[in-house]
N, C-alpha and C positions, 0 to 999 in steps of 0.2 A: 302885210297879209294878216288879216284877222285870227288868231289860235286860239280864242279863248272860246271856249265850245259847248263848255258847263261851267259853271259859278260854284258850286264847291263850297267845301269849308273851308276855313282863314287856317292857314297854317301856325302851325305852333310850334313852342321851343323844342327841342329834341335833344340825348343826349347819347353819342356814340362809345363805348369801350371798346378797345382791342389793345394786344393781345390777348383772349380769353384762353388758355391752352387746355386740352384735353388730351386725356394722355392715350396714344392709341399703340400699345406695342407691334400690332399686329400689321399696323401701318407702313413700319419701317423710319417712320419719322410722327411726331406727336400733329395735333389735328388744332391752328388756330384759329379764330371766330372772332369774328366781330360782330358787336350788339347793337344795335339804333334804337331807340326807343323813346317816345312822346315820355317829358319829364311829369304829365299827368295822364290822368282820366285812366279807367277799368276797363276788364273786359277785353282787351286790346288784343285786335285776331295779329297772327303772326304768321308773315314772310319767311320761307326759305328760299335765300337764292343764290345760285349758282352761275360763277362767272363762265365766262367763255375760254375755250384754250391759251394756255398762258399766262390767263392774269391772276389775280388776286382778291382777297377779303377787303383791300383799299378802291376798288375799281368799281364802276356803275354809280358813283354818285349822283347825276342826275336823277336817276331812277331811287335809286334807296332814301337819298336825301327827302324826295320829294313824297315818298310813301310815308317815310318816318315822321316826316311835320305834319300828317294831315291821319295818325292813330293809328299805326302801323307797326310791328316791334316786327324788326328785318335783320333776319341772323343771314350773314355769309361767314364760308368758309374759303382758306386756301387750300386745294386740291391740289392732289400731286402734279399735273400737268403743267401746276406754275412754273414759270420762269425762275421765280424765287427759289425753285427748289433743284433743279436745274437736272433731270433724273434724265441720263440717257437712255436711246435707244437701246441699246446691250442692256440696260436695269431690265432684270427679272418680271419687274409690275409694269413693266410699258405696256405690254397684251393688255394688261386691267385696267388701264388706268379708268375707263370708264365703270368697270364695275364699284372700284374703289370709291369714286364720286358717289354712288347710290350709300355705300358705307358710310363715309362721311356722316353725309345728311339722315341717318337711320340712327347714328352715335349720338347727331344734332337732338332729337327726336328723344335719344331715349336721356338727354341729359338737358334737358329742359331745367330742371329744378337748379342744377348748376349753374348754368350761363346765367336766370333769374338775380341768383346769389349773387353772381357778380358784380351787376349792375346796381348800382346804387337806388335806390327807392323803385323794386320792377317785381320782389317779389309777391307773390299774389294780385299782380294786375292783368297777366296773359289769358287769353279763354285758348284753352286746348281742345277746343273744340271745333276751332276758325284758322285753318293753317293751308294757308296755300303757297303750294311749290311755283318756285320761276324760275327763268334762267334764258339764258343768249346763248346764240350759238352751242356749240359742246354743251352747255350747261343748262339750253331749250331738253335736248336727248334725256339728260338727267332728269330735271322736272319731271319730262313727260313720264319716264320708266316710274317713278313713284305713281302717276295713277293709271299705268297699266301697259304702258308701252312693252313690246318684248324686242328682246337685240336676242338675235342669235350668237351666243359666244363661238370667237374664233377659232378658239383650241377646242373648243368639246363639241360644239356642234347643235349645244342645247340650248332652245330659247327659253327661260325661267322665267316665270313671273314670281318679279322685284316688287310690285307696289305696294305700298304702306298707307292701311285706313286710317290712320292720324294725317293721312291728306286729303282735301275734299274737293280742290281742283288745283288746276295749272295754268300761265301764263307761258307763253312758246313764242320767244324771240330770233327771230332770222334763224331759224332752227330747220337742220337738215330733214330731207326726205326719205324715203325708202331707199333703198339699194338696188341690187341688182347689176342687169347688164347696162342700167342708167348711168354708173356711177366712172368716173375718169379714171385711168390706170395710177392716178397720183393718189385717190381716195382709195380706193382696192388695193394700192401696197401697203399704204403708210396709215390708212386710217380703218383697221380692220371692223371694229363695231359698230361701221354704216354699210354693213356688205348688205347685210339682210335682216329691215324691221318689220314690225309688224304693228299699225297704228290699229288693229280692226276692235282689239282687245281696250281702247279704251272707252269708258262710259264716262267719266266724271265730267262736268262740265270744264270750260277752259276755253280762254282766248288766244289766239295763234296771230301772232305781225310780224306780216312778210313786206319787204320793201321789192314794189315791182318793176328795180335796176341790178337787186342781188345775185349777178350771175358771177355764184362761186364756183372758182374751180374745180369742184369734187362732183359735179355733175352734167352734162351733156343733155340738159332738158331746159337748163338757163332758169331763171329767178322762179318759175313756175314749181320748180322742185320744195323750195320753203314752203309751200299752202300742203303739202302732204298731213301735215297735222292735223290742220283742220279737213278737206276733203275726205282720207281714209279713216278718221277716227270716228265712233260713234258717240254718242250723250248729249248735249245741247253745248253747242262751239258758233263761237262765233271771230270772223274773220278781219282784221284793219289791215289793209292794205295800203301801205304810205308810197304816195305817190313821188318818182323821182329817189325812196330812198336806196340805199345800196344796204352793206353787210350790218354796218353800224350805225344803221337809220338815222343819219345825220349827227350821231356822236354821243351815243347814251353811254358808249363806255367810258366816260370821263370828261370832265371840262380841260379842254385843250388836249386831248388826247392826238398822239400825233397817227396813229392808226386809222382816224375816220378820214375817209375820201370823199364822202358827202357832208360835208361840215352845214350843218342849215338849225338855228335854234329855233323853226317854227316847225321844222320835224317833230326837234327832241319834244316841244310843247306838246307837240300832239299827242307822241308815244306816253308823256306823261297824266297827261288830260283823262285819255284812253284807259291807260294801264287803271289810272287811282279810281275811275270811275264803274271800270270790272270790279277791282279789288274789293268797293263797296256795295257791289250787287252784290256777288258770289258768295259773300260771308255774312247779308243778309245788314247789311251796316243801312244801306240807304240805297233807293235803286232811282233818286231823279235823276241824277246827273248820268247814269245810264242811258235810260230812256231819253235825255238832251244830247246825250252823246248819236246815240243811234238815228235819231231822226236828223239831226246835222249830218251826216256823212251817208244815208241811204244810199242817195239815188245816185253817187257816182258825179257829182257834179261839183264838191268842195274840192278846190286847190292842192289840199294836202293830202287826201286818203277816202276811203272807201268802209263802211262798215255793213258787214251782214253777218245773216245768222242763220243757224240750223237746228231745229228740233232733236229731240233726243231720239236715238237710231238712225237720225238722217235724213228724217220727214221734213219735209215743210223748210221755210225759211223764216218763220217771227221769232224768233228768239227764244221761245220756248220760257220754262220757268228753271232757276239751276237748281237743282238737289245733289246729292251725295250719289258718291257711284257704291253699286252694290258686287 
C-alpha cells in the first residue's frame, strides 16, 4: 500500500534528554520532561505533547521521533495519571487529574528558558512564538483546553477558561467527545471531566484524527463521538479520518506497544505524513506538503483516510488560511 503522500524534508539527527525535573511542590510529586530536539537549525517552533491515560514522557515515539528529525523541539511530560506514578483513586488529586495536566504544560510554558539550558546546544534556537499543543486520548482533552476548550469541573460546577496564548493551535488524537446523556455509566462514574465539554469556545486552528473503528467504551454514539473536536469547535479545523483505525491508530503509542489492536505501519505512516505536514502549515514552516497532503486524501477514495476542512466559524470546507485565535 502506497503511504508516502508528501515528499518532505530528509530527516535529521535529533537529540532527546530526559529526565529534565522541575520541581513543582504543589504537585505533590516533582514534574519530569523530556526534550527532543534537531541537534541543528533556528527558530525551531515547539511541540507540547501530552500522552494519553497512563502512559508516560517515554511513549508516542513514532510520533515525537518523527516530528523531532524533520525541526520540531517536542517537550513531554509525565502526568500524574501515569502508571509510573501509580496515584490511587482515594488520592485527593484523582478529581484533577486533568486539571493538573493543563498545570503541567503552563509550568512547561512558563520554564521554557530551563528545559532550553538543559539541553545541550538548544538554547536560543526555539521561536516562542510557534508552539503547538498535541496529545492522544486524555492528552487530545488537554491540548484541546489550552486553546480554549471548557470542561466543566466536577466538584464545583464551573467551567473556566484554561487556555494559554503562547499556544497557537492544536493537534487532537482519538480524542474524546462531548458529554452528557452520550456518555456510558463507566465514563460518568470513573472518568468525571468528560461529563460536560464545551468545544464551541475554540477558535485556533487545529487538526483532529479520529480512526473510524474507535468505538470506545465511554460513549454510546461509537467511533463518530472522536470527530467532536473537529465538528463542534470553531476556527479553521481540519479533519483525517484513518480508515479501519481504532484507539491507537495503528500504534502511534510506541513501536511494539502491546496496547495497539490495530497494529498496521501504513496507519502509523499516514498519522505521521499528516500530523508533520499540519505541523508545518500551522506554524507557517511550509504549506506544500499540506496542500499534497489534502488533495491525496479529498475525495474519500485513498485506502488509508480521508482529509477535509472547515473555515473559520465553520463556513465552507477549503481549508481556509490558519491564523492565531483571538
Amino acid at each position: 500500500m502506497t503511504t508516502n503522500l508528501t515528499t518532505g524534508p530528509e530527516p535529521t539527527a535529533f537529540v532527546s534528554v530526559k529526565p529534565i525535573v522541575l520541581s513543582s511542590p504543589q504537585r505533590g510529586a516533582d514534574l519530569h520532561v523530556r526534550v527532543s530536539a534537531p541537534v541543528t537549525g533556528s527558530r525551531l517552533p515547539i511541540v507540547l505533547f501530552a500522552h494519553g491515560f497512563g502512559s508516560d514522557l517515554d511513549g508516542y515515539a513514532p510520533l515525537v521521533d518523527h516530528w523531532a528529525a524533520h525541526g520540531f523541539v517536542v517537550v513531554q511530560a509525565t502526568h500524574l495519571d501515569s502508571h509510573r506514578l501509580a496515584i490511587g483513586a482515594d488520592d485527593p488529586r484523582a478529581p484533577h487529574l486533568w486539571r493538573h495536566r493543563v498545570r503541567d504544560m503552563k509550568r512547561i510554558l512558563d520554564q521554557l528558558d530551563t528545559l532550553e539550558g538543559r539541553v545541550p546546544g538548544l538554547t536560543g534556537r526555539t521561536d516562542r512564538g510557534r508552539i503547538v499543543a498535541a496529545g492522544h486520548s486524555f492528552g487530545g482533552q488537554t491540548a484541546g483546553i489550552l486553546v480554549g476548550l471548557r470542561v466543566r469541573d466536577p466538584q464545583t460546577g464551573i467551567a473556566e477558561d484554561l487556555s494559554d496564548p503562547r499556544v497557537m493551535a492544536s493537534i487532537q488524537l482519538a480524542t474524546a467527545g462531548k458529554g452528557g446523556d452520550e456518555l456510558t455509566r463507566f465514563a460518568h462514574d470513573n472518568l468525571p471531566w468528560l461529563r460536560e465539554q464545551d468545544f464551541s469556545q475554540i477558535t485556533a486552528p487545529g487538526l483532529v484524527v479520529a480512526g473510524d473503528e474507535d468505538a470506545l467504551p465511554l460513549s454510546t454514539r461509537g467511533p463518530a463521538w472522536t470527530t467532536d473536536p473537529y465538528t463542534l469547535s470553531r476556527g479553521d479545523k481540519s479533519l483525517l479520518t484513518v480508515h479501519g483505525g481504532q484507539h491507537f491508530l495503528g500504534g502511534i503509542s510506541g513501536y511494539g506497544s502491546a496496547e495497539t489492536t490495530d497494529e498496521n505501519p501504513d496507519r502509523v505512516a499516514l498519522v505521521q505524513q499528516v500530523t508533520l505536514a499540519y505541523l508545518r502549515h500551522v506554524t507557517g514552516t511550509d504549506h506544500t506538503d499540506w496542500e499534497a497532503a489534502r488533495l491525496a486524501l479529498a475525495d474519500g477514495t485513498h485506502p488509508l483516510g480521508r482529509l477535509e476542512s472547515k473555515r473559520r466559524y465553520g463556513v465552507g470546507r477549503d481549508g481556509g488560511t490558519a491564523g492565531r485565535h483571538g
